[in-house]
C-alpha positions in Angstrom: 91.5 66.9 124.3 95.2 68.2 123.7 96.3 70.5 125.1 100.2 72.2 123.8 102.4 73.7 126.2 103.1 78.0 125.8 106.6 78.2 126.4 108.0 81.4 127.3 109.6 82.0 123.6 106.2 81.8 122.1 105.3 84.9 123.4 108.4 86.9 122.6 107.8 85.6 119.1 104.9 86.8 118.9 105.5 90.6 120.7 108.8 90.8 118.2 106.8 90.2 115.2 104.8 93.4 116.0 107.2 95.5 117.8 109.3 95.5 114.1 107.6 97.3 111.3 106.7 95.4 108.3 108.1 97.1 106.3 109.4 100.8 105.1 106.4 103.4 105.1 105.9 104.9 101.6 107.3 108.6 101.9 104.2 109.8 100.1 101.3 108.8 98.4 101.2 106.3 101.9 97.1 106.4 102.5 95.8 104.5 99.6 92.4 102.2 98.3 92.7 99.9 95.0 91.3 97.3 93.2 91.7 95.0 90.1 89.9 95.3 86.7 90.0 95.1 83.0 91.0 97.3 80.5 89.1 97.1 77.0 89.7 98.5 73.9 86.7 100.2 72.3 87.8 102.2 69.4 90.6 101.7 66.8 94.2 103.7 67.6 96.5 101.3 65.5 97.0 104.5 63.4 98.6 105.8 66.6 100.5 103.2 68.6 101.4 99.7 68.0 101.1 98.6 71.3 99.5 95.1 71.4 97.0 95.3 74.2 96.0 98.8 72.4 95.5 97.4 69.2 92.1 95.4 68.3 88.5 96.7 69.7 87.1 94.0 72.1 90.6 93.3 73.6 90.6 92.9 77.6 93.7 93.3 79.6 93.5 92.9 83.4 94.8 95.6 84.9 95.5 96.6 89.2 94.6 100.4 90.3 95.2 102.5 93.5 94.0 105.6 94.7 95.7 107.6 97.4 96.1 111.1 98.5 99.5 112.2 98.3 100.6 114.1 101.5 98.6 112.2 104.3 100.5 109.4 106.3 98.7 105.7 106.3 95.8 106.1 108.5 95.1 109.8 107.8 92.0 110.5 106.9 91.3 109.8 103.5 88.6 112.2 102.1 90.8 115.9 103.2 92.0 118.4 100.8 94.8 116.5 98.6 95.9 115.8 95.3 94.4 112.2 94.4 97.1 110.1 92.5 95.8 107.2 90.3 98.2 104.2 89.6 97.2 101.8 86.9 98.9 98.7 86.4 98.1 96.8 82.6 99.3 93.2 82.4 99.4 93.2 78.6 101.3 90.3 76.8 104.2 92.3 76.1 104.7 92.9 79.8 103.4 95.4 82.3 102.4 98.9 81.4 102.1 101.8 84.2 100.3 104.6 84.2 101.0 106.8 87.1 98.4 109.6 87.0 96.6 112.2 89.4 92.9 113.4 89.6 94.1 116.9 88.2 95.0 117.9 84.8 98.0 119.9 85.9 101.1 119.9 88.2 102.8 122.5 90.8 106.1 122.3 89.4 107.8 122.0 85.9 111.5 121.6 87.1 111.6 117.9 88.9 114.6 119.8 91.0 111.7 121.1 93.1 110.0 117.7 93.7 111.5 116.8 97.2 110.8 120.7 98.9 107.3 120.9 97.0 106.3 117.4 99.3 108.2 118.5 102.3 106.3 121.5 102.3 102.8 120.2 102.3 104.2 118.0 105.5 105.0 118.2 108.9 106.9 121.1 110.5 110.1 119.8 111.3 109.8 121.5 114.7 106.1 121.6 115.9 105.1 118.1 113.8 102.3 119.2 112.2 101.1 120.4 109.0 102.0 124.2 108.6 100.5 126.7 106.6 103.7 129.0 106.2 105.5 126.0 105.0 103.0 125.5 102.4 101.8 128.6 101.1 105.7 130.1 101.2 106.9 127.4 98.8 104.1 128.1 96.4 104.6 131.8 96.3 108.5 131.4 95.7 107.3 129.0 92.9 104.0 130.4 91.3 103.9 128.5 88.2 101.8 126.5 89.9 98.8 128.6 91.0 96.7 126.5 88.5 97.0 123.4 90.5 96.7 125.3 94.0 93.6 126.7 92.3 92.1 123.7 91.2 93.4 121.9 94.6 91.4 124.6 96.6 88.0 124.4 94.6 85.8 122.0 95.3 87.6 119.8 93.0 90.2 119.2 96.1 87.4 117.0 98.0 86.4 114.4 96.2 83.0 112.9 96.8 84.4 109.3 96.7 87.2 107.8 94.1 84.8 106.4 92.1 83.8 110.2 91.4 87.2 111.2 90.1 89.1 111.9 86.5 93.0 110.6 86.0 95.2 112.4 84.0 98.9 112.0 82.8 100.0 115.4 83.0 102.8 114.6 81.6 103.0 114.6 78.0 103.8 110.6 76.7 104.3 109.0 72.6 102.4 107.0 71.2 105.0 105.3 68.7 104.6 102.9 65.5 106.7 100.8 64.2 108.1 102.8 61.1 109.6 104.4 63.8 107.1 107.7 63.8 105.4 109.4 66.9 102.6 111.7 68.2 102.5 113.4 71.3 99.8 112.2 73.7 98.4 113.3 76.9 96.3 110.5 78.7 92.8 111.1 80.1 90.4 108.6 82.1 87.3 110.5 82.7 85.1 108.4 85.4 81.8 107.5 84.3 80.2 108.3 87.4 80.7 111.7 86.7 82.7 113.7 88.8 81.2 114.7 92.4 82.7 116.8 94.9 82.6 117.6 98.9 82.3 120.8 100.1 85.1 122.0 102.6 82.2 121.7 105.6 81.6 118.0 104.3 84.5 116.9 104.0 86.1 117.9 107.5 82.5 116.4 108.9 83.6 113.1 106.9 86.6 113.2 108.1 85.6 113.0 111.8 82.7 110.6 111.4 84.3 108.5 108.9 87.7 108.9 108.1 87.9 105.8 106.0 85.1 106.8 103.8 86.7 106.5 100.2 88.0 103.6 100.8 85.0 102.0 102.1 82.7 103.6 99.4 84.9 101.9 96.6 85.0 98.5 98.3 81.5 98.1 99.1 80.5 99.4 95.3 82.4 96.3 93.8 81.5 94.2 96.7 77.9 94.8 95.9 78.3 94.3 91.4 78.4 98.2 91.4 81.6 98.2 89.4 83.1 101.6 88.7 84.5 102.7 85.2 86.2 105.1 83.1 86.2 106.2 79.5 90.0 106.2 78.3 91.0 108.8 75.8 93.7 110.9 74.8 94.8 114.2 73.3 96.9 113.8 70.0 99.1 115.7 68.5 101.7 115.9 65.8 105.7 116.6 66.4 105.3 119.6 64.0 102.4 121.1 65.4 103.9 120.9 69.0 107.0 123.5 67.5 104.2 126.2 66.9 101.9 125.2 70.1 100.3 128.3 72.1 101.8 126.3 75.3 105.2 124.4 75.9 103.8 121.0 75.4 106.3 119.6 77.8 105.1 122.0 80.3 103.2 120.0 83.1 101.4 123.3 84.7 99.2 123.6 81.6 96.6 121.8 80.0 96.0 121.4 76.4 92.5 123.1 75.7 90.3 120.9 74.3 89.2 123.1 71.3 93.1 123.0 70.2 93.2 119.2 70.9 90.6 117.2 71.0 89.7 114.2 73.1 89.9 110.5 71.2 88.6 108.0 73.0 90.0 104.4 72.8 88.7 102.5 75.7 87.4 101.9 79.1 88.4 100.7 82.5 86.1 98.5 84.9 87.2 97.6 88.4 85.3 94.8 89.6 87.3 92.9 92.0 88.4 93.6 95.4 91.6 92.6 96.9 91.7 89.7 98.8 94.2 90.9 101.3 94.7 94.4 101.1 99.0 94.3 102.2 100.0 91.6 99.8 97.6 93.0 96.9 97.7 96.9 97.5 99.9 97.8 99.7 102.6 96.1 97.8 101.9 97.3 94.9 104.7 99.3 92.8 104.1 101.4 89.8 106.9 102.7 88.0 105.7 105.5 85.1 109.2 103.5 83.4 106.9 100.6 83.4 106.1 100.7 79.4 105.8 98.5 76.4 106.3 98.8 73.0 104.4 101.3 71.5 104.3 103.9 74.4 107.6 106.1 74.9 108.5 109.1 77.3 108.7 112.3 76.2 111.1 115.0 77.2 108.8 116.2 79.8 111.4 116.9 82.5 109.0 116.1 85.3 108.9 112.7 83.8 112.0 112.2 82.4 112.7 112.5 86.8 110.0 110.2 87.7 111.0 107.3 85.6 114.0 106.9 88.1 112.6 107.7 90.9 109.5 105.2 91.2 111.5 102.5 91.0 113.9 103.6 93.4 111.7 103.9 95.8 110.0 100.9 95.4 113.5 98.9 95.8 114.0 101.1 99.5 110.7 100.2 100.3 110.0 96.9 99.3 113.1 95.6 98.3 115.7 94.5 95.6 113.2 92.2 94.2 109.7 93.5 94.3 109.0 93.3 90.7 108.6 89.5 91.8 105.2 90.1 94.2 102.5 88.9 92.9 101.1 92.3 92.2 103.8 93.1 90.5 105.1 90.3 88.3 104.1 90.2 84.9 101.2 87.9 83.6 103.6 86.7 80.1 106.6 85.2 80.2 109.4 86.8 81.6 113.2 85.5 82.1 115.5 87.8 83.4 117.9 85.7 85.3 120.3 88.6 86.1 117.6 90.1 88.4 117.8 87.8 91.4 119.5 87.4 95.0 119.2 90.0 97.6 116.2 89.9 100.1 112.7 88.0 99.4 113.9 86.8 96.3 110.5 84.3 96.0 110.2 82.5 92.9 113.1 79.8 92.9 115.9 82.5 91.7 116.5 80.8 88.6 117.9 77.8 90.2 121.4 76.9 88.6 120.4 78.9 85.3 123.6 80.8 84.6 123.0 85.1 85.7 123.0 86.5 82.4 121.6 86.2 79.3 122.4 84.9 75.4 123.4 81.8 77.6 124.2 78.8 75.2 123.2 77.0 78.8 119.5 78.3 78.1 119.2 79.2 74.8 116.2 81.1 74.4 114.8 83.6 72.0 114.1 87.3 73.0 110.9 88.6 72.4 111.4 91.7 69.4 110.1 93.6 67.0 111.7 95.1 63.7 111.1 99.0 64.8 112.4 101.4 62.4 114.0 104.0 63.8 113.7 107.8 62.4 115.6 110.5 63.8 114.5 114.1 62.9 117.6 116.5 64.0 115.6 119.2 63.8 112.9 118.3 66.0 115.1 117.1 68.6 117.0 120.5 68.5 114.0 121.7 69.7 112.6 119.7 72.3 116.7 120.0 73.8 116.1 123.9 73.8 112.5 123.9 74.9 112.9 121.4 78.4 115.9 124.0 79.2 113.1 126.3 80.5 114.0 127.9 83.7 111.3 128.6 86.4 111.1 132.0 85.5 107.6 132.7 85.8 105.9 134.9 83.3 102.4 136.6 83.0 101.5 133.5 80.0 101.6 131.4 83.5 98.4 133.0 84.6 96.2 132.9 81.5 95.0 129.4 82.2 94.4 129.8 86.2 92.0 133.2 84.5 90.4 130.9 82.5 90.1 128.3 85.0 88.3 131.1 87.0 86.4 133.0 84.8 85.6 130.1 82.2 85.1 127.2 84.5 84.5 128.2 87.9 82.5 131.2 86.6 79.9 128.8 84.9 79.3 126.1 88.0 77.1 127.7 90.6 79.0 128.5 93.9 81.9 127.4 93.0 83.4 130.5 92.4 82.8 131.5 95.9 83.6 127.8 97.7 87.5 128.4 96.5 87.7 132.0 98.0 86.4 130.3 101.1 88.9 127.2 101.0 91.6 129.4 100.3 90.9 132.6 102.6 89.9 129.7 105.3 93.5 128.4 105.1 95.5 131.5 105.0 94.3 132.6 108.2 96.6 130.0 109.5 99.2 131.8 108.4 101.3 133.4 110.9 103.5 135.8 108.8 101.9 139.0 107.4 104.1 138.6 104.3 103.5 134.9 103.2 99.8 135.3 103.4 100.0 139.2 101.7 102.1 137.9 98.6 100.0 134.8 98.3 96.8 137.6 97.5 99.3 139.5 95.3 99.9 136.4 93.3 96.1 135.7 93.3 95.9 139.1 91.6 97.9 138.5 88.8 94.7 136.0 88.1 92.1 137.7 88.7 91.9 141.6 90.7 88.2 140.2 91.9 89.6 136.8 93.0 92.3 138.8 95.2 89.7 140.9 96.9 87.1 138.4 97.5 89.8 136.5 99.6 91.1 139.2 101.4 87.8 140.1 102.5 86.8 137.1 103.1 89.8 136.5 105.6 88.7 139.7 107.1 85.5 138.5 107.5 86.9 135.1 108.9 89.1 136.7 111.2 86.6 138.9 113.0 84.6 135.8 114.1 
């Protein structure tokens, strides 16, 4: 028997390797599940986008997904009222493509100038350290044009049964473009094949007591037991000229394209059937950049996500460094060679040796990957998208037709539901301390729906005399 001898530095070691944190806490979207999968194409879209993992049915991509709620910190409770988001990582053979999605069709802000008070107020009071209800709900009646999301965030819609029961959508508005050099508009949706399967508000706080950890233990145990969860990729198309003479500003993230105006096209679906085999180093590492695109997908002038494709990344180099695009999660599966990207902290894959830090090196000659893309510039058209993202966040009555329709049209035709989002809603204004914030939150209710307005005002009544 041998036996080693525990010398007093051992143990300092040791306590210093937990006393420092690991590494920088994600500012939001920090409470997340995920999983690997494959991506297959099911229906022809080569008249849409040249993008080579899009292009042939049959085609498989692997892909990495993770699901979090946006405002919780790690170790919050995962199944409370929140916005889910829904980060998709494709490791095509052109490179990686990102999709950085949420579980709701629409957005609480058009003007990304908004983005850093919109999460500050759905976090913790600066003075008490908790979540606070005048926080939240006086952001969102200074800024109103969101009232669809807080509407669909306060149905039932807001609880998710488990993530395997949840839609992604882009929101934002993205191109599909070919190689003449011509686009469409697109909008993204991944509709879950589950179906989708909500908690009530009672359920959900009773989850979150019992078992906070439930989503993410739900979607683990599904693929650990062959019950692999997919979705049914499609998106909404339409053409530069049409988007001119749209109903709705198409770059607009608080509204929704109705489906009778624009159809859904399917193109593929998405299976995850893998769990991670160590949840930091495959997850919680993970970056997703909505910048992250190949050939054949393009931004649009979306503002929102014009913002975005900044900001990801940016965060991803505070929190996990100057060189994360070379984790394993996050390094692309084709052949990349980008020798100026290298030094700096946890540089882990050799850092190019003695290879010279720039490229069109006669040292390593090598020949770029391209493509012989046309490229077709219509003055006109760009005129008008300038003119249309200069929209202010003036908010006008057009800004309540959809939450009415969301109401009346949706809402209106599921049993209960109707009534579960007066509840939710009239269940967290009572938290409300100022008279005011909670009385212009029912005014801006009314300019939805005058029945809407008084069933939450008498159900807070009603609440408040318990």
């Amino acid at each position: 028997m041998r036996f080693l001898a525990l010398v007093s530095q051992d143990g300092k070691f040791s306590i210093g390797s937990l006393e420092r944190p690991v590494y920088t806490l994600a500012e939001v979207h920090a409470q997340a599940a995920g999983a690997f999968g494959e991506f297959e194409v099911t229906h022809d879209i080569s008249d849409l986008t040249s993008a080579a993992f899009l292009n042939g049915i049959g085609k498989k991509t692997p892909c990495i997904v993770r699901i979090s709620t946006v405002g919780g910190e790690k170790g919050c409770p995962d199944v409370v009222r929140d916005v889910r988001g829904y980060a998709m990582k494709f490791y095509t053979e052109e490179g990686n493509q990102d999709f950085v999605f949420n579980n709701t069709p629409v957005f609480f802000i058009r003007d990304p100038i908004k983005f850093p008070s919109l999460n500050r107020s759905h976090k913790r009071h600066p003075q008490t350290n908790v979540p606070d209800a005048d926080m939240f709900w006086d952001f969102h009646n200074n800024n109103p044009e969101g009232t669809h999301q807080i509407m669909y965030l306060f149905s039932d819609r807001g609880t998710p049964a488990s993530l395997r029961n949840l839609n992604a959508y882009s929101g934002h508005t993205y191109k599909f473009t070919k190689q003449d050099g011509t686009f469409k508009y697109v909008r993204f949706h991944f509709i879950s094949n589950q179906g989708v399967k909500s908690n009530t508000a009672a359920a959900a706080e009773k989850l979150s007591g019992v078992n906070p950890d439930h989503h993410k233990l739900d979607l683990f145990n599904a693929i650990e037991r062959g019950d692999f969860p997919g979705w049914t990729a499609s998106v909404q198309v339409m053409d530069p000229k049409d988007a001119e003479s749209f109903r709705w500003n198409v770059f607009d993230m608080t509204k929704v394209w109705p489906h009778s105006d624009v159809p859904l096209r399917p193109f593929g679906k998405m299976t995850l059937n893998r769990n991670p085999n160590n949840f930091f180093a495959d997850i919680e590492q993970a970056a997703f950049s909505p910048s992250n695109m190949v050939p054949g997908i393009a931004p649009s002038a979306d503002p929102v996500l014009q913002a975005r494709l900044f900001s990801y990344p940016d965060a991803a180099r505070y929190r996990l460094g100057t060189n994360y695009q070379q984790l394993r999660s996050n390094a692309p599966h084709c052949p990349v060679y980008t020798p100026y990207q290298r030094d700096g902290l946890s540089s882990i894959n050799g850092n190019y040796g003695p290879d010279p830090n720039y490229i069109r090196s006669s040292f390593v000659p090598l020949a770029p990957a391209s493509r012989n893309i046309q490229a077709v510039h219509d003055i006109q058209h760009e005129v008008w998208s300038g003119k249309v993202t200069a929209f202010t966040s003036e908010v006008e009555d057009d800004d309540f037709v959809q939450p009415r329709n969301f109401w009346k049209g949706v809402l209106g035709k599921e049993k209960g539901q109707q009534e579960d989002l007066v509840s939710n809603v009239a269940g967290n204004l009572i938290n409300v301390k100022e008279e005011r914030i909670w009385r212009k939150a029912i005014e801006i209710f009314r300019r939805v729906d005058k029945d809407l307005a008084i069933r939450i005002e008498r159900r807070m009544a009603d609440l408040s005399a318990l």
